[in-house]
C-alpha positions as CSV (number, residue, x, y, z in Angstrom):
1,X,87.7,128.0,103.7
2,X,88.1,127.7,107.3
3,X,86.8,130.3,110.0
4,X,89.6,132.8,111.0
5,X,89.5,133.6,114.6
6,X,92.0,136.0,116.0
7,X,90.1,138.1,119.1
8,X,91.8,135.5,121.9
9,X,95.0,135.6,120.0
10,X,95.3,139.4,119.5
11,X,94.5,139.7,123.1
12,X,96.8,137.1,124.9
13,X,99.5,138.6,122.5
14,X,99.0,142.3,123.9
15,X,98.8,140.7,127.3
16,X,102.6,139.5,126.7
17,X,103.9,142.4,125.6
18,X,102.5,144.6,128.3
19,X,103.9,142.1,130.6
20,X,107.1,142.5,129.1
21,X,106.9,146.1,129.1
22,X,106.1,146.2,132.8
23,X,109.1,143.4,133.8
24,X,111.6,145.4,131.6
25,X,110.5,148.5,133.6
26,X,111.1,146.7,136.8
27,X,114.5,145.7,135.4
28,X,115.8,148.6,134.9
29,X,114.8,150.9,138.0
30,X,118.1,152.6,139.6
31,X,118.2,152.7,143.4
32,X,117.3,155.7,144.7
33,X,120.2,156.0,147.5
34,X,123.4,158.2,145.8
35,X,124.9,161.7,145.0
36,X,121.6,162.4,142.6
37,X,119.0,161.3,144.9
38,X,120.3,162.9,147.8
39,X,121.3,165.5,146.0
40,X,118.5,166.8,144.0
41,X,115.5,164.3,145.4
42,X,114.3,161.2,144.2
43,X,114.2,160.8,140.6
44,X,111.0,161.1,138.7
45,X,109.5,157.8,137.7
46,X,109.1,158.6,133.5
47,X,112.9,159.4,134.6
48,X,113.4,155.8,135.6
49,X,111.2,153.9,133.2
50,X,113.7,152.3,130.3
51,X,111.9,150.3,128.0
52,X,113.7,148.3,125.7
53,X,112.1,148.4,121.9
54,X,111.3,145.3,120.8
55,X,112.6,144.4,117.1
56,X,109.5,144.1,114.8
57,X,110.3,140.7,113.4
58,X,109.9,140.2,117.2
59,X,106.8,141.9,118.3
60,X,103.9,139.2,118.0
61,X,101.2,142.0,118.2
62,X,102.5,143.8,115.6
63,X,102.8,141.3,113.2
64,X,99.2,139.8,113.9
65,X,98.0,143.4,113.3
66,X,99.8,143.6,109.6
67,X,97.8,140.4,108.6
68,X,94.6,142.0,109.6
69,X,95.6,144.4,107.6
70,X,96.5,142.3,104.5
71,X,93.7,140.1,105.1
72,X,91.4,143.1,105.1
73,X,93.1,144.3,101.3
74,X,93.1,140.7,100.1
75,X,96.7,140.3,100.7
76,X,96.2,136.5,101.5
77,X,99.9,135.7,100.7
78,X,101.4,138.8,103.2
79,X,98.5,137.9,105.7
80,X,99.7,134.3,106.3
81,X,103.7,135.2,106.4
82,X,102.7,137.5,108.9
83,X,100.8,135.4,110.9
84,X,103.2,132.7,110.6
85,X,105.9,135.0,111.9
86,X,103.3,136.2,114.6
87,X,102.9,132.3,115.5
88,X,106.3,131.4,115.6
89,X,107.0,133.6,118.7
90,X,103.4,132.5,120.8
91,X,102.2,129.4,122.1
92,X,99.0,130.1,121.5
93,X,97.7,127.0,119.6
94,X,94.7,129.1,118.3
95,X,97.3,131.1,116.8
96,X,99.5,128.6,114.9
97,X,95.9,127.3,113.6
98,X,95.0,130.5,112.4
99,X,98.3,130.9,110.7
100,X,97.8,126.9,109.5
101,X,94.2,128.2,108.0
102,X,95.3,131.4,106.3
103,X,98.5,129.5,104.4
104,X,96.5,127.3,103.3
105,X,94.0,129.6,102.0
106,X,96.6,131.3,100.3
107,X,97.9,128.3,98.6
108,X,101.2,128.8,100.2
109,X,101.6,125.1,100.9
110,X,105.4,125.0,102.5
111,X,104.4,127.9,105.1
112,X,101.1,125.9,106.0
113,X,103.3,122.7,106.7
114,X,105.8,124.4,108.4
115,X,102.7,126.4,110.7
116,X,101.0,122.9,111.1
117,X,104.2,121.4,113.0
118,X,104.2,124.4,115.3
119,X,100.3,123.4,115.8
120,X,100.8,120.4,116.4
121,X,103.4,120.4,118.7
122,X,101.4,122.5,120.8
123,X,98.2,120.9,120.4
124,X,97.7,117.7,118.3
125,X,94.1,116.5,119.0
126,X,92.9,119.4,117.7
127,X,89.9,118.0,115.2
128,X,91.6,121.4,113.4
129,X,95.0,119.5,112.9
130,X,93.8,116.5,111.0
131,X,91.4,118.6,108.7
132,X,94.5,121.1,107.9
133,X,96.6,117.6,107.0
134,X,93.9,115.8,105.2
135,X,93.8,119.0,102.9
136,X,97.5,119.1,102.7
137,X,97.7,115.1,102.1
138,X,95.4,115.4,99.0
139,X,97.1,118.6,97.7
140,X,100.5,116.1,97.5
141,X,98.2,113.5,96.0
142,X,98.6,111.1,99.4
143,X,95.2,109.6,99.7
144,X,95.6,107.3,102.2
145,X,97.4,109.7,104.8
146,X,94.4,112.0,104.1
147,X,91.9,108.6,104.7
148,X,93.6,108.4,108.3
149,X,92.4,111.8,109.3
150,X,89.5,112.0,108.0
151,X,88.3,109.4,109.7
152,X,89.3,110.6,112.7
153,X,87.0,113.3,111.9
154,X,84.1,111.1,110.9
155,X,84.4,109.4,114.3
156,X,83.6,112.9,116.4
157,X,80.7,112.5,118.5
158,X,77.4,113.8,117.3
159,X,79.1,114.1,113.8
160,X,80.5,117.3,114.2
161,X,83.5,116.1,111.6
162,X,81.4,115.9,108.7
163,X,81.3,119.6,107.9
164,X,85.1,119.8,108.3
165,X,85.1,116.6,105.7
166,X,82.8,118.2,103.3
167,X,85.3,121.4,103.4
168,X,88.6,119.5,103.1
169,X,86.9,117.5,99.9
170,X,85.4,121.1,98.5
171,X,88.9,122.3,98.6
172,X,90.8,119.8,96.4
173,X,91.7,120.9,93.3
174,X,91.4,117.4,92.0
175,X,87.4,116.7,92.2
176,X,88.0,112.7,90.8
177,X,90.4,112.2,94.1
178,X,88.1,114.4,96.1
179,X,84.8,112.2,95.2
180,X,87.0,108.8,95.0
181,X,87.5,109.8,99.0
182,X,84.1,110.8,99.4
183,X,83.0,107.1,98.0
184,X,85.6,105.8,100.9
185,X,85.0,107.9,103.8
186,X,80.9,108.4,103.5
187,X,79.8,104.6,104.7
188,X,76.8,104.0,106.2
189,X,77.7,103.0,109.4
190,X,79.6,106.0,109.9
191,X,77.3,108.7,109.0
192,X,75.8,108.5,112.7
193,X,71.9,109.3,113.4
194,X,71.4,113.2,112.2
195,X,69.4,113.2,109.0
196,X,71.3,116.7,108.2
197,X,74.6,114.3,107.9
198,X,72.9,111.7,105.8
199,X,71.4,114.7,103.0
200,X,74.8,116.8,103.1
201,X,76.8,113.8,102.2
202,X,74.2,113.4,99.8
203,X,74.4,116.9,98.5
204,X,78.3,116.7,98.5
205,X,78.3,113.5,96.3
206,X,76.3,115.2,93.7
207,X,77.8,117.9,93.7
208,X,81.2,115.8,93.2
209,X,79.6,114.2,90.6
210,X,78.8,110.8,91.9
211,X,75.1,110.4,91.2
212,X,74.6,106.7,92.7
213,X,76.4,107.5,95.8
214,X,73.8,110.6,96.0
215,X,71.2,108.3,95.3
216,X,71.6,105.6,97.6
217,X,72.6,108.1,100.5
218,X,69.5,109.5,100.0
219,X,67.2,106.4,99.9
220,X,68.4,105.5,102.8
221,X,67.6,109.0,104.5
222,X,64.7,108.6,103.4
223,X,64.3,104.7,104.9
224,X,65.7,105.8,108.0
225,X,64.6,109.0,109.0
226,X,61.2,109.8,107.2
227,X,61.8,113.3,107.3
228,X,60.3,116.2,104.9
229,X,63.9,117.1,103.8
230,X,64.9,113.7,103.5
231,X,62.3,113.5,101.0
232,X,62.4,116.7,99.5
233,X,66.3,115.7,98.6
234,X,65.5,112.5,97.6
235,X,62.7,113.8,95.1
236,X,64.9,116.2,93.8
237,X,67.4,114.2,92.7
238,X,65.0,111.4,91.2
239,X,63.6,114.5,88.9
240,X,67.6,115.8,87.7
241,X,67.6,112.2,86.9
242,X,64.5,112.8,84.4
243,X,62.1,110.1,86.7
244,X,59.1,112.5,87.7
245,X,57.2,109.7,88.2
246,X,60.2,108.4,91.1
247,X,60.0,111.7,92.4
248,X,55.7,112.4,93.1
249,X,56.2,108.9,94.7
250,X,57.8,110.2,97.4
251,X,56.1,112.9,98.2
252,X,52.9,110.9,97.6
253,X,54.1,108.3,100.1
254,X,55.6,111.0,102.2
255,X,52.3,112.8,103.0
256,X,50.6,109.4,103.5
257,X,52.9,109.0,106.6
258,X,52.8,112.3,107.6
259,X,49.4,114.4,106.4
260,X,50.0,117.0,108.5
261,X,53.7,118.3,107.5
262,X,53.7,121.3,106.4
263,X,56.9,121.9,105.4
264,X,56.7,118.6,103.1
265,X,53.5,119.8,101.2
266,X,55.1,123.0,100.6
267,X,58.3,120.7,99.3
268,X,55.8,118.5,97.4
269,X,53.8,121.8,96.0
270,X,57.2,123.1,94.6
271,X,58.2,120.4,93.2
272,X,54.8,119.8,91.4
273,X,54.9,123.9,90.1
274,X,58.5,123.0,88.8
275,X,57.0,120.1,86.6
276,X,53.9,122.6,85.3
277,X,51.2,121.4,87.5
278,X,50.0,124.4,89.8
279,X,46.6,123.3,90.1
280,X,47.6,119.9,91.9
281,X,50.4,122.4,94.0
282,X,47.8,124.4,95.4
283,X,45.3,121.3,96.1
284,X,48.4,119.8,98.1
285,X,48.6,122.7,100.2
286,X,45.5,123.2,100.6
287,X,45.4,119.7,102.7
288,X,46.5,119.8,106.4
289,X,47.1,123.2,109.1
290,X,47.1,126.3,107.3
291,X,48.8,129.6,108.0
292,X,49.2,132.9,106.1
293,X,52.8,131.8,104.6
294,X,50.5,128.2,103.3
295,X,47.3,130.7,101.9
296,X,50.2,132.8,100.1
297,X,51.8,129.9,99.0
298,X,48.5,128.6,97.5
299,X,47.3,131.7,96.2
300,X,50.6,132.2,94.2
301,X,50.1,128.4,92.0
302,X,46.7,129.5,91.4
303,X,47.5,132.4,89.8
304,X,49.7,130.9,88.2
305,X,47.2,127.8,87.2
306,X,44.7,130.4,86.3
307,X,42.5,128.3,88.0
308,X,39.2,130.8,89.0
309,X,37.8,127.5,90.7
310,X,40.8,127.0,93.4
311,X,40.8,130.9,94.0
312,X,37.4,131.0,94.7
313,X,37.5,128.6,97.3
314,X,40.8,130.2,99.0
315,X,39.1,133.5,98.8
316,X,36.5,132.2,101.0
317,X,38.7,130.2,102.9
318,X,40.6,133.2,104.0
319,X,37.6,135.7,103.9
320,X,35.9,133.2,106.7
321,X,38.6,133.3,109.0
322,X,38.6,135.3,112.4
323,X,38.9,139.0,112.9
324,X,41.0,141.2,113.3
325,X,43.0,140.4,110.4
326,X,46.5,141.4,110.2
327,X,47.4,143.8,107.1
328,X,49.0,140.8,105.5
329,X,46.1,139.3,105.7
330,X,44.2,141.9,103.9
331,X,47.1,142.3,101.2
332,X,46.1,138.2,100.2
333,X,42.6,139.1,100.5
334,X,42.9,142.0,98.0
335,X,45.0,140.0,95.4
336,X,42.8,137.3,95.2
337,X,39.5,139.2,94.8
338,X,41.4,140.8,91.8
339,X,42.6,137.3,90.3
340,X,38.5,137.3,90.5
341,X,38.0,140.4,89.1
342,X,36.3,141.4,92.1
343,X,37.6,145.0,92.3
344,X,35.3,146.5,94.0
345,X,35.8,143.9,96.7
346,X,40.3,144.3,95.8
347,X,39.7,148.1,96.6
348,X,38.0,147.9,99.9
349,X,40.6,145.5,101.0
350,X,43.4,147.5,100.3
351,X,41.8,150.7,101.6
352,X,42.0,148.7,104.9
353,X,45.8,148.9,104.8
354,X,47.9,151.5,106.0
355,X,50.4,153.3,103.4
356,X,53.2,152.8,106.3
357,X,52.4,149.0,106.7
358,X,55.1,146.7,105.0
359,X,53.1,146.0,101.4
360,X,51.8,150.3,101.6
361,X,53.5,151.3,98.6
362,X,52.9,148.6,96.5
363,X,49.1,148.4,98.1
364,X,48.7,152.1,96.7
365,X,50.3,151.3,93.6
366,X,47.2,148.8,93.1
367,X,45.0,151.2,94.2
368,X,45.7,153.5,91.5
369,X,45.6,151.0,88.5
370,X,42.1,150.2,89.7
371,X,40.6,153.4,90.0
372,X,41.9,153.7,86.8
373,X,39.8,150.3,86.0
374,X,36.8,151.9,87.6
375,X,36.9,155.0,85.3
376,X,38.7,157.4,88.1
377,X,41.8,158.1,85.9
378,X,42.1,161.5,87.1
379,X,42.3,160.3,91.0
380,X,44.5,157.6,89.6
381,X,47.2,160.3,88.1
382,X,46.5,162.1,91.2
383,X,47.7,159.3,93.6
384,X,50.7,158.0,91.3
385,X,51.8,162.2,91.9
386,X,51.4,161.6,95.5
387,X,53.2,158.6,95.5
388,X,56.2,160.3,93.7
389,X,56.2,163.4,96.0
390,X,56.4,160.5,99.0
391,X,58.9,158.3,97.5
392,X,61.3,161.2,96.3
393,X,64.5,159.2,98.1
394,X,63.9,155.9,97.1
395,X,65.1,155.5,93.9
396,X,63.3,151.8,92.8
397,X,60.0,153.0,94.7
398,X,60.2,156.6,92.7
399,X,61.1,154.3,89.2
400,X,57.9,152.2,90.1
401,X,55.8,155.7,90.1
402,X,56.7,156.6,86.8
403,X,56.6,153.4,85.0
404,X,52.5,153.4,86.2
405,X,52.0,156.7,85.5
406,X,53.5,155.7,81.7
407,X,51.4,152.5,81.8
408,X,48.0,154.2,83.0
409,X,48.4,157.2,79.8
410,X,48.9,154.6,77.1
411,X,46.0,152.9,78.2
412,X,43.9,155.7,77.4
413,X,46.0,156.4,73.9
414,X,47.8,159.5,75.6
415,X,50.8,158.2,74.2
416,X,52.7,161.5,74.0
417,X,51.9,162.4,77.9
418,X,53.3,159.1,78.2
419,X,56.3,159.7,76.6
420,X,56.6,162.9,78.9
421,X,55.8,161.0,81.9
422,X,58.7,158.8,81.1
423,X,61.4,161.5,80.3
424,X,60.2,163.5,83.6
425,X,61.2,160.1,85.3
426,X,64.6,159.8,83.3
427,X,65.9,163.6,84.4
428,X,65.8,162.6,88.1
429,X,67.1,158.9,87.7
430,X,68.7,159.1,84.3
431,X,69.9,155.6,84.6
432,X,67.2,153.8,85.6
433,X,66.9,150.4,82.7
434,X,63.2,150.2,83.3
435,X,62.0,153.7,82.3
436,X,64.4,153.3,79.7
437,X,63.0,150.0,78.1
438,X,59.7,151.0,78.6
439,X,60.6,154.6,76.9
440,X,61.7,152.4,74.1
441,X,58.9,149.5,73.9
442,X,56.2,152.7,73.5
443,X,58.8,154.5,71.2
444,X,59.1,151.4,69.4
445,X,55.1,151.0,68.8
446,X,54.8,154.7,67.7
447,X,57.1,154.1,64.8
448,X,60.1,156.4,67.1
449,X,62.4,153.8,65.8
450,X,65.9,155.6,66.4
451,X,64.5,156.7,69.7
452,X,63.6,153.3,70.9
453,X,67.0,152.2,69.2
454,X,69.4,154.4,71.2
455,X,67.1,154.1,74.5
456,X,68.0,150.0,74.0
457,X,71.0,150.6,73.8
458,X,71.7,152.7,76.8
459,X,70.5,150.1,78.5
460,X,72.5,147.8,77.2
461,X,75.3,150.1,78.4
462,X,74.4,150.0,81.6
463,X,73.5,145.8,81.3
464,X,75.7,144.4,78.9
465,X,73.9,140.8,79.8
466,X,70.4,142.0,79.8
467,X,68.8,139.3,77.3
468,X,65.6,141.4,77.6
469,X,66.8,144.4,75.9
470,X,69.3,142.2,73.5
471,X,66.0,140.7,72.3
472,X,63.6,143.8,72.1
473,X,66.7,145.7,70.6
474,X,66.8,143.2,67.9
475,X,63.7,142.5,67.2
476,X,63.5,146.2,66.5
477,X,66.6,145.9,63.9
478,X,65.3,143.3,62.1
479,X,61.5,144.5,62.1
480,X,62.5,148.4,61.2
481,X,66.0,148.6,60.2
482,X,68.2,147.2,57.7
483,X,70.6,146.2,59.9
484,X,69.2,142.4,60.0
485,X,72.6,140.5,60.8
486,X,73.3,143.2,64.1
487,X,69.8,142.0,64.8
488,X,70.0,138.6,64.0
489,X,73.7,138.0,66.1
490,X,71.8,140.1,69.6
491,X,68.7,137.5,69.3
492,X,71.4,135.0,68.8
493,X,73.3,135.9,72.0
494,X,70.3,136.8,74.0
495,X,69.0,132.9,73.3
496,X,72.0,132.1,74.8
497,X,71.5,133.9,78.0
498,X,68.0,132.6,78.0
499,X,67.8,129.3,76.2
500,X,64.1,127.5,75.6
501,X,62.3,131.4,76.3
502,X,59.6,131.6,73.6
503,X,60.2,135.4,73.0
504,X,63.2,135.1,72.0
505,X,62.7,132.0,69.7
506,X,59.8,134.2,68.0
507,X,62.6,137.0,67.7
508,X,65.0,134.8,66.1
509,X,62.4,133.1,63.9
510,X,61.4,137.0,62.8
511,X,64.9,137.6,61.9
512,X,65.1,134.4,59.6
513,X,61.9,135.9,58.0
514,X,63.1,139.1,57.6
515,X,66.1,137.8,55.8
516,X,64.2,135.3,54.0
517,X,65.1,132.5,55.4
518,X,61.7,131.2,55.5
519,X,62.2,127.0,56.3
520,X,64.7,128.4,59.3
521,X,62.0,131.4,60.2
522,X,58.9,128.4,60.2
523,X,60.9,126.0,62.6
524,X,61.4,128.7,65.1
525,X,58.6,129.9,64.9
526,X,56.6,126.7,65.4
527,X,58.8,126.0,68.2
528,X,57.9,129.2,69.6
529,X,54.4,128.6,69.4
530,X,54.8,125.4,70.6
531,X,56.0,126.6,74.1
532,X,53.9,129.9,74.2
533,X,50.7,130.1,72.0
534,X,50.1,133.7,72.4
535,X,48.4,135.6,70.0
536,X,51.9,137.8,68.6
537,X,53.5,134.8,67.9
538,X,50.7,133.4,66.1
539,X,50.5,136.7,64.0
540,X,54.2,136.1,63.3
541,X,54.1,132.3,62.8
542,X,50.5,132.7,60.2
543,X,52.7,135.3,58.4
544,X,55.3,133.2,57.5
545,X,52.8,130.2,56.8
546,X,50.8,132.4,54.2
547,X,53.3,133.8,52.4
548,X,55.2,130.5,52.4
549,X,51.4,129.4,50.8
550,X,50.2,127.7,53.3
551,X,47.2,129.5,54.0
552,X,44.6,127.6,55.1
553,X,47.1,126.4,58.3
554,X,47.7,130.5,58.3
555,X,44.2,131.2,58.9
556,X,43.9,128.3,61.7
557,X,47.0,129.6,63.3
558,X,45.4,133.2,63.3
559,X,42.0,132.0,65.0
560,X,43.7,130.2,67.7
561,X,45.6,133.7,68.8
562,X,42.0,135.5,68.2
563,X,40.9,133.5,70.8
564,X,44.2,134.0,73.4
565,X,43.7,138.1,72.5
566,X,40.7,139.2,69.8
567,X,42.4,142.9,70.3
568,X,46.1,141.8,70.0
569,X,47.5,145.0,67.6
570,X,50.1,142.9,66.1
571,X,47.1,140.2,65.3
572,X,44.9,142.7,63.9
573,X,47.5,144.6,62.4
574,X,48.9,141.4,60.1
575,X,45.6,140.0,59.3
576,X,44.5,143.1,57.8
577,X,47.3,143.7,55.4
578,X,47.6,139.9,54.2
579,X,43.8,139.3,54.1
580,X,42.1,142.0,53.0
């Protein structure tokens, strides 16, 4: 909870004990007049050294060094009775506090009282002291002790207590009391003239559950400071309140005042891309100075608007600007002239860039898949070799290899080289879930079913919670096994992991099908389709509608997916055995 800071401490205790050392030494030294010295010479001096041993409930820099020790195992409760004991026997005010800190870490509530009255008698305007009894005053349910020091804290200069408050009000157990306090403490005239104060509290009373206190903390950010993250918090929390509407205000009337921000476009734009419009995102941006993060920025939400309009216009846009251009640069240029399917133009950007720059891998990676596109295949296979000879001790880089080189061979129906490519991948990273699942997809669509079935569930081994695999493992069940309720309880679970994904709602609709449950298969199913019209799930969803007899809505259905994919293979594939 609290920083731990023990450099100074460690040091002054060493300090002491040397000093100790050398005035125990000093103690100690015989005179050198006698029978021995005149006798045999002065005595040797590790002759007259006599150090005392110091007990080790005694020795301050001993003990200290035990709680590093505990602290490093995660010994919390040994760490602060050492460094209480350590405490006890300094003045160090640093010390006690770190003691104060680590009790109360720990939860051991009598030691951190009994180290806070050693801190305090040695220093008690330490802003530290009131935040360690404001946690200790709500831990014995004492409200309005805690109020008193907290607002000594709020009353720091430059509100440096506010941090301090948000950490004493995190660490109550009790989060009604902890945002009851919050309400009290967190008045306007107290939260000073930092916007950073005003969102925090803001952030905290949300996070405490106390949405009007969030909401007014923030409007009056907003009134008071104009900034972009005053905004940006105050939009946020307008849309997890469901008003969308509240929330484009504003950003709307944010930009008006300020056209130029650029950090509240980019606030605006992701809000905009988290309510589905990506078009309006990238026209946002695309407003005031631009720089290479804003043209990535913009180039992402129209890919994802699918907008060939916007992207045009940004490939120009950057295209126009001045040489040299940066490698970066040339990486934007060569995605968007492929989002154009320009990739003739894609290729001679990315030949530009060198396969040591920061995006070379993944630049070559691109190159491959479109010579492959222009009819090269065999340099494609050759490069995707290369790559793997390069990237022989980076495992994700190497996996990335052999997942293309898979890819590029079942494009061109060389399923079984594909296969091969996979399993050479698999002996040198045996583990590896993405060579396994796409092992098993391809297995899957070959008919390999009990070799796609143990594949999924090796990686399920390895990623108990992957909803991915849970899915495409039953999905498999259902679709080529018998074993329908395995299948139908993993789509079941995976939904949970991943509730509202389409995929999975056609998987569970499937199942319901497949067991012949077909009222329960047709509302997933729609729903499904609802969220995701592609052309699988229309195959799936007409199905169910024409055996269910519904077959003019079956037929509609199966147009509309002819139109997402006219070569779908599930499509084709279900058309042709119900129709024909």
């Amino acid at each position: 909870m609290m920083q731990i800071r023990a450099r100074s401490s460690v040091r002054n205790a060493a300090i002491g004990v040397l000093a100790a050392m050398l005035l125990g030494a000093c103690a100690t030294l015989p005179s050198t007049s006698g029978s021995r010295a005149s006798a045999h010479g002065p005595a040797q001096p590790l002759e007259r050294l006599k150090v005392a041993p110091v007990p080790s409930d005694q020795d301050s820099l001993k003990l200290m060094l035990a709680g590093q020790f505990a602290l490093s195992s995660g010994d919390l409760s040994g760490a602060a009775r050492d460094y209480s004991q350590a405490a006890r026997l300094s003045d160090d005010p640093a010390l006690a506090g770190q003691a104060t800190h680590i009790a109360l870490a720990a939860k051991q509530w009598d030691l951190a009282r009994e180290d806070l009255t050693h801190w305090q008698t040695l220093r008690s305007d330490d802003p530290g002291v009131w935040q360690a009894r404001a946690v200790l005053a709500l831990h014995d349910r004492k409200p309005d002790a805690a109020y008193e020091d907290l607002q000594r804290l709020a009353r720091q200069s430059e509100g440096k207590g506010w941090s301090a408050i948000a950490q004493v009000l995190l660490s109550d157990d009790d989060k009604e009391q902890a945002a009851a306090m919050l309400e009290r403490v967190a008045k306007p005239d107290r939260l000073g003239d930092k916007v950073q104060t005003w969102i925090a509290m803001s952030q905290l009373a949300a996070r405490l559950e106390r949405p009007t206190l969030a909401q007014s903390l923030a409007t009056q950010a907003v009134t008071r400071f104009k900034t972009a993250d005053a905004y940006a918090w105050a939009a946020q929390l307008k849309l997890k309140a469901g008003d969308k509407t509240g929330a484009r205000a504003l950003f709307a009337d944010a930009l008006h005042r300020d056209a130029g921000n650029t950090h509240m476009r980019l606030a605006y734009a992701a809000l905009l891309s988290e309510l589905g419009d990506n078009a309006e995102a990238a026209r946002i941006l695309a407003q005031g100075p631009q720089d290479d993060f804003t043209f990535a920025a913009r180039a992402a939400y129209c890919a994802r608007a699918d907008d060939k309009k916007l992207t045009e216009a940004l490939y120009r846009e950057v295209k126009a600007l001045p040489e040299p251009r940066p490698d970066d640069r040339m990486h934007l240029l060569g995605q968007l002239a492929e989002l154009l399917d320009h990739k003739a133009d894609a290729l001679a950007w990315y030949d530009q860039i060198s396969p040591d720059s920061e995006h070379g891998f993944e630049v070559q990676l691109r190159i491959a898949i479109l010579q492959d596109d222009n009819g090269k295949t065999a340099e494609a296979l050759a490069l995707v070799h290369e790559l793997q000879a390069r990237a022989a001790d980076d495992s994700k880089e190497l996996g990335e290899t052999y997942l293309l080189e898979g890819e590029l061979l079942s494009r061109h129906q060389r399923e079984k080289d594909a296969i091969a490519a996979y399993d050479r991948g698999l002996q040198t990273l045996p583990d590896d879930v993405r060579l396994l699942y796409a092992r098993a997809l391809l297995n899957d669509d070959l008919g390999h079913v009990d070799a796609a079935v143990r594949d999924l569930r090796h990686v399920l081994e390895l990623k108990p919670d992957d909803a991915n695999a849970m899915n495409a493992l039953g999905y498999t069940l259902a679709d080529r096994t018998e074993h329908k309720t395995e299948a139908l309880e993993l789509i079941q679970k995976a939904l949970t992991l991943k509730p509202g994904e389409p995929a999975i709602i056609d998987s569970l609709g499937w199942v319901q099908y497949r067991l012949g449950n077909l009222d329960q298969a047709l509302e997933q199913l729609r729903r499904a389709y609802d969220k995701q019209p592609d052309a699988e799930i229309a195959a799936h969803l007409g199905e169910v509608l024409w055996v269910s007899g519904q077959k003019d809505e079956a037929r509609r259905i199966w147009d509309q997916g002819r139109k997402k994919d006219e070569k779908n293979k599930v499509l084709i594939e279900t058309m042709k055995r119900l129709v024909s």
